[in-house]
N, C-alpha and C positions, 0 to 999 in steps of 0.2 A: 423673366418677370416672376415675382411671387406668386403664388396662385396658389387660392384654398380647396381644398378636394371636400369633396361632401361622401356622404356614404349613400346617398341615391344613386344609381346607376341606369343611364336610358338604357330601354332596350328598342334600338333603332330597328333591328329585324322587323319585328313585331308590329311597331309601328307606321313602318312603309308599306309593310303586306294589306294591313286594314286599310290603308288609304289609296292602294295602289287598284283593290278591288274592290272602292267605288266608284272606279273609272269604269265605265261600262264595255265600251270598246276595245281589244284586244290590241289592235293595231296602237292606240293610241297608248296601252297601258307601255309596248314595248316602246314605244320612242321616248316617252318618258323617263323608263328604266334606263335605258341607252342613252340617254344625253345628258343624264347624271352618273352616270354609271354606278347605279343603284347596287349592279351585281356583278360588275365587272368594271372594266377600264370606262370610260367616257367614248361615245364614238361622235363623229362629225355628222353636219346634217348631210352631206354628202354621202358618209361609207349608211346613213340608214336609209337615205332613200333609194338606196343602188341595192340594198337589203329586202325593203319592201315594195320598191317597185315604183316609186312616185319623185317629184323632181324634190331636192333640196330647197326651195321656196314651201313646198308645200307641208314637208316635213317642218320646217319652222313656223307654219301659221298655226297646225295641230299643235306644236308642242307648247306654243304661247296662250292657244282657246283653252287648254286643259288644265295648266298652270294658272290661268285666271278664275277657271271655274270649282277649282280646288282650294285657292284662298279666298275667294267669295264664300263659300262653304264654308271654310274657315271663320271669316267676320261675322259669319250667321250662325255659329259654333253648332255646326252642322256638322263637322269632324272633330268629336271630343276626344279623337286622338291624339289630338295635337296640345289643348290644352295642359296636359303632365309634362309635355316635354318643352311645352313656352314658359311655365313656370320652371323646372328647374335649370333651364338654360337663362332666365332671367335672372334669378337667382345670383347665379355666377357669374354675371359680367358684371351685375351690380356690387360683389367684391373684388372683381379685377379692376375695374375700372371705366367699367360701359361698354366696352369693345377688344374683343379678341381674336387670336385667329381662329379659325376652326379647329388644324388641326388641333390649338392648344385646348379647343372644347372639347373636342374628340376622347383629347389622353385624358384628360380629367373626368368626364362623365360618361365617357363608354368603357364597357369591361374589357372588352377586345378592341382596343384601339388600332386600327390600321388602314388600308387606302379607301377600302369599299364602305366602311363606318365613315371617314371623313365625308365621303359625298353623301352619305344620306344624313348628317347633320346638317350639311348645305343644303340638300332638299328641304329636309324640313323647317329649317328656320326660313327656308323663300315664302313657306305658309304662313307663317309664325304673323299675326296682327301686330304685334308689340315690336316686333324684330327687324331691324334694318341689316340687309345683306350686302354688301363690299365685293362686288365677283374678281378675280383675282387677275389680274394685268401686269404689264411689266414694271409701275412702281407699284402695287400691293397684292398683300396675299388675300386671300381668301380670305372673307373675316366675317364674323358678325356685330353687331354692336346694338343697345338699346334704342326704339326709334321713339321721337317723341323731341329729345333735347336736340338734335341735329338733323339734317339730312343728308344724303350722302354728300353733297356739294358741300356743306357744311363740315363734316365729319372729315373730307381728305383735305380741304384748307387749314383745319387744327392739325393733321399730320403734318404738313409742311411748313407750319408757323414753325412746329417743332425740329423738321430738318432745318431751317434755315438758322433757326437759332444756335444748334450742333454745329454746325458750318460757322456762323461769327464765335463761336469762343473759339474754334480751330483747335479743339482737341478734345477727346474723352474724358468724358464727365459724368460725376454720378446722376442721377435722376433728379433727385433734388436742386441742386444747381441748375439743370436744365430747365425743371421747372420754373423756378425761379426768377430764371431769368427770360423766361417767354412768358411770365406772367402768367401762367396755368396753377390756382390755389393748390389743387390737390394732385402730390407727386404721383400716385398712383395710376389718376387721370392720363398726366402724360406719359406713363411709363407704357399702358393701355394702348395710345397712339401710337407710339415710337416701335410698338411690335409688332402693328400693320403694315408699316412700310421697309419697301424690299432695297431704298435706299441707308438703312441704321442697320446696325450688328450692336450685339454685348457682350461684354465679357470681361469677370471680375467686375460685377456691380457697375461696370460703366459704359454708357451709350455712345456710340458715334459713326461717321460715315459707314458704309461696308467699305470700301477702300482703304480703311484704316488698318496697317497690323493691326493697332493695341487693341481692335476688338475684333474681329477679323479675319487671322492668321490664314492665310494661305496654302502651306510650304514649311517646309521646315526650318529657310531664313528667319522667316516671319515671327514663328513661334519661338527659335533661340533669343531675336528681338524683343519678342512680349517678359520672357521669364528675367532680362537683363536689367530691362527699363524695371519690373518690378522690383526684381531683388536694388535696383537703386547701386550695384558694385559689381565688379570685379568676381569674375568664377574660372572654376577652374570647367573644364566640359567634361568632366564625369558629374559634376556638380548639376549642370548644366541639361544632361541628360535624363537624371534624376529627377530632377525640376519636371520635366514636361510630361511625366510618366504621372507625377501627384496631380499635375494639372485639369483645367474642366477642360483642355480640347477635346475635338470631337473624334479625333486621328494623331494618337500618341505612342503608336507602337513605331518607335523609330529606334536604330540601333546609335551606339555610340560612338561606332566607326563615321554613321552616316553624319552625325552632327558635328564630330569634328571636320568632319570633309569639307560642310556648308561651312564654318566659322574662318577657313582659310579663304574662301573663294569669294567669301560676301565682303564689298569695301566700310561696311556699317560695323566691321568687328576690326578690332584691333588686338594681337598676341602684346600682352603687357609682361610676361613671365612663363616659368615651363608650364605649358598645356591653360593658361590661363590668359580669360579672353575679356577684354570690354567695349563701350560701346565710343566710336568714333567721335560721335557728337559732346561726348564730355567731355572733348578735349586731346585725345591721347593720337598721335601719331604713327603711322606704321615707321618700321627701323629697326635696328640693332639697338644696344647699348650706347655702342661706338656715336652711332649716329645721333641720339640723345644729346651724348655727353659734347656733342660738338655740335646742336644746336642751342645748347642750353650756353655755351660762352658765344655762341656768334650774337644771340638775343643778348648778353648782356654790354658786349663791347670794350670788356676789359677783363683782366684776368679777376680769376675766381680760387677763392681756398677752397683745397678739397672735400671739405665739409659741408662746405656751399653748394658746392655742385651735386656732391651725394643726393643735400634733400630736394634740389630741384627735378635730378633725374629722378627720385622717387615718385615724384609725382605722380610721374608718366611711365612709370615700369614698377612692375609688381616684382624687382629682384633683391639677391643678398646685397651686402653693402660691399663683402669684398668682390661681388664682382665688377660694378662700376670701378673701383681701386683697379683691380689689374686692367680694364679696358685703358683707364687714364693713365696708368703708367708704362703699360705697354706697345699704346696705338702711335704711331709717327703723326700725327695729326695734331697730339697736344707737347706741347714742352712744359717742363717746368721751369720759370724766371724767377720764381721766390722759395723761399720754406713753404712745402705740402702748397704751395699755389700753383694755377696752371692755365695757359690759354692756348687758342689755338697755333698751330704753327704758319709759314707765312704763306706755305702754301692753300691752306685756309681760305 
């Protein structure tokens, strides 16, 4: 997704330390710390109550009185440390498009973008009066989005207006079109959605399942798939290899031995010519020459002049012309019955 960078920069540090010591209590400051992982990893109510002493229930009731009593403060702008960072976290969803994931708030508005910055922009936007938080489950990530036009109920039924309608056109599409066609005015809006949920991928400007290669790629199958279906033809695999090195994947250090390896083994690639590969669905056959040239007269059911047969085998093989010539004239499979004409033989 697009995304406009500003030259503000939170500084999360700073601003969790002032709010974390208005917590009076020690104990409670840590479970707080610890259940965001303010300063480290995230821990369980389990691993802090076996930490401090007290049962899992009870660590969950402290951590929810102190989170209430920190954005109350908050709606009473009793923590004007939060204010700097509601504005320009507002700021920025209102040009992505009302809701993002964290981490994408993270890389854009923290200097040092990494795991412990991700959770205390989560912290702080839970404060945040104007902010609607998304906690991260197995269809969404973590996100925040502006509160006000939705609610979260709200908010994950436009995500899945948006999967479902990826799913009826049944293939990757730009934004716009997606848009469009779930009826969402503004592409950006749904582009905003479709980055919360952890069922859509992109890639090359276009949305669709995660299951999909074309946005997706898995494997190094996948990805010879994406660069074939884009290039629309026929490559040779040094070409091929080439391709995925200029590519946006995110895992492209692949050698050219290994991608020729995948292109014999996957049934989605068909060898049309020396070292030259395309893709199954367009039509192209695994085979020889030979075998070409001898389904191309069993389709037609009568003999064929050799120049007939030439452009047909070309179709479907990326070779010279004399080499289809010596196949048809010197395979037992075809005879010739006319001038330069030839079909199969009876054993055929």
């Amino acid at each position: 997704m697009a995304e406009q960078t500003t030259a503000v920069k939170l500084q999360t540090e700073q601003l969790i330390a002032d709010i974390l010591g208005t917590i009076e209590r020690e104990r409670e400051r840590e479970i707080v710390a610890r259940r965001f992982g303010l300063f480290d990893r995230k821990e369980t109510l389990e691993q802090i109550g076996e930490l401090l002493g007290i049962t899992r229930e009870r660590v969950r009731q402290l951590e929810k009185s102190v989170v209430t009593r920190l954005k109350t403060a908050a709606d009473q702008q009793a923590l004007p440390q939060i204010d700097q960072f509601e504005t320009i976290v507002r700021e920025y969803l209102e040009n992505v498009g009302g809701v993002a994931r964290v981490s994408n708030i993270t890389a854009q508005l923290v200097a040092d973008a990494n795991r412990v910055e991700q959770a205390g922009v989560a912290f702080l936007s839970q404060l945040g009066t104007t902010l609607l938080v998304v906690n991260e489950d197995d269809h969404f990530y973590n996100s925040v989005a502006l509160k006000g036009s939705r609610d979260e109920k709200q908010l994950k039924a436009a995500v899945t207006r948006v999967i479902d309608t990826i799913k009826q056109l049944g293939e990757p599409k730009d934004i716009a079109t997606i848009a469009a066609t779930a009826g969402i005015e503004d592409a950006k809006e749904a582009e905003a959605l479709a980055s919360t949920s952890k069922q859509l991928a992109t890639l090359n400007d276009r949305w669709g399942l995660v299951k999909w290669p074309m946005v997706n790629p898995k494997n190094i199958r996948d990805k010879i798939y994406v660069i074939l279906k884009e290039q629309g033809k026929h490559m040779h695999f040094n070409e091929i290899a080439e391709a995925i090195k200029d590519s946006d994947f995110k895992r492209k250090d692949v050698t050219t031995q290994a991608i020729h390896n995948e292109l014999i083994k996957d049934k989605r690639f068909v060898l049309i010519g020396r070292g030259i590969y395309a893709l199954k669905e367009w039509g192209y056959k695994k085979g020889t020459v030979a075998d070409i040239i001898s389904e191309v007269l069993r389709e037609a059911g009568e003999p064929l002049h050799r120049d007939e047969i030439v452009k047909r085998v070309l179709k479907s093989r990326f070779v010279k012309e004399t080499t289809i010539l010596l196949n048809l004239q010197g395979k037992s499979q075809f005879k010739r019955v006319a001038k330069a004409t030839y079909e199969l033989t009876e054993a055929e």
